[in-house]
C-alpha positions in Angstrom: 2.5 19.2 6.4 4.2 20.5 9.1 4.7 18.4 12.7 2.8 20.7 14.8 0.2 19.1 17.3 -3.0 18.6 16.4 -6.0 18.4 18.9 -9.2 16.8 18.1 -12.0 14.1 18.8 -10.9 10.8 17.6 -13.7 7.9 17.4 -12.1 4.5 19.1 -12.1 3.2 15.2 -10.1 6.5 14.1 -7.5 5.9 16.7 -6.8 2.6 16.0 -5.8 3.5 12.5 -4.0 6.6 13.7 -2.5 4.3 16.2 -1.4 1.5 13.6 0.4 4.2 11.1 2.3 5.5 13.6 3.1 1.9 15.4 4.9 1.5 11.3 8.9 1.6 12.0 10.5 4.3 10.1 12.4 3.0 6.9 10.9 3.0 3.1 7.6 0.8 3.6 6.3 3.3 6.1 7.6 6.4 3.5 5.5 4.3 1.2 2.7 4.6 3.2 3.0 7.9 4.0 2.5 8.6 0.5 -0.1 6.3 -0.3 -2.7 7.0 1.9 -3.7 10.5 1.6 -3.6 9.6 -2.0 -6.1 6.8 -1.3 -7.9 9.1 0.9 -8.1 11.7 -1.2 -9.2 9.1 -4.4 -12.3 8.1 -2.2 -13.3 11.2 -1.1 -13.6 13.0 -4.5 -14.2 10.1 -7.3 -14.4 12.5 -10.1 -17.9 12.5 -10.8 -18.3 14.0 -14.0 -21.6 15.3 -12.9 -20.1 17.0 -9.9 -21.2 21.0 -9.3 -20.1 23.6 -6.9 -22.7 22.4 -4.1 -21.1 19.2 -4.4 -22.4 15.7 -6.7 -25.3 14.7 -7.9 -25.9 11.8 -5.3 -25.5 11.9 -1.5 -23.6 8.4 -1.6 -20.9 6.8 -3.7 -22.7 3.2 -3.4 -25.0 4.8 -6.7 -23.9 3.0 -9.7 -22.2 5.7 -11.9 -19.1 5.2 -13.6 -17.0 7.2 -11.1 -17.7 5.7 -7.9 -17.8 2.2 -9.8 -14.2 2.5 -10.8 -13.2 3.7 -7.2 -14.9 0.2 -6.0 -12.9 -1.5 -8.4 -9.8 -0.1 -7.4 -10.9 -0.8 -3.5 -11.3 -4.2 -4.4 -8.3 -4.9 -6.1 -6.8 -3.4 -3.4 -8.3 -5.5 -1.1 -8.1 -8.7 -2.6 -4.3 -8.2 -2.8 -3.8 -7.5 0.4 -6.0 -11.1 1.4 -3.8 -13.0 -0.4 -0.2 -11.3 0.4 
């Protein structure tokens, strides 16, 4: 991704975050995070729904119990229970 500027609508909750990633100081924990996040992002966003077709999946929300979106909870909440108790 290149550096130029990008202008768009952010919601007060979408700054914030874009805020906090950039308030990381340089070094490898924020090179870390660079890296992680879009691949988070990108894990959420497309669970690999084996059921998925070209006008998209089968279900309009990830909260259905299939195997997919229950392993992309899982990960979320290992995730998230690390981060409680670091």
């Amino acid at each position: 991704m290149d550096d130029t500027d990008v202008k768009v609508a952010l919601t007060p909750r979408e700054w914030s975050l874009v805020s906090s990633l950039r308030d990381v100081p340089e070094g490898e924990l924020k090179a870390t995070l660079d890296e992680l996040i879009p691949r988070l992002v990108a894990f959420v966003r497309e669970p690999g729904c084996s059921q998925v077709q070209a006008d998209g999946v089968p279900c309009q929300t990830a909260a259905n119990d299939c195997e997919s979106c229950s392993r992309v909870r899982q990960v979320l909440a290992r995730i998230s229970a690390a981060l409680r108790s670091a």
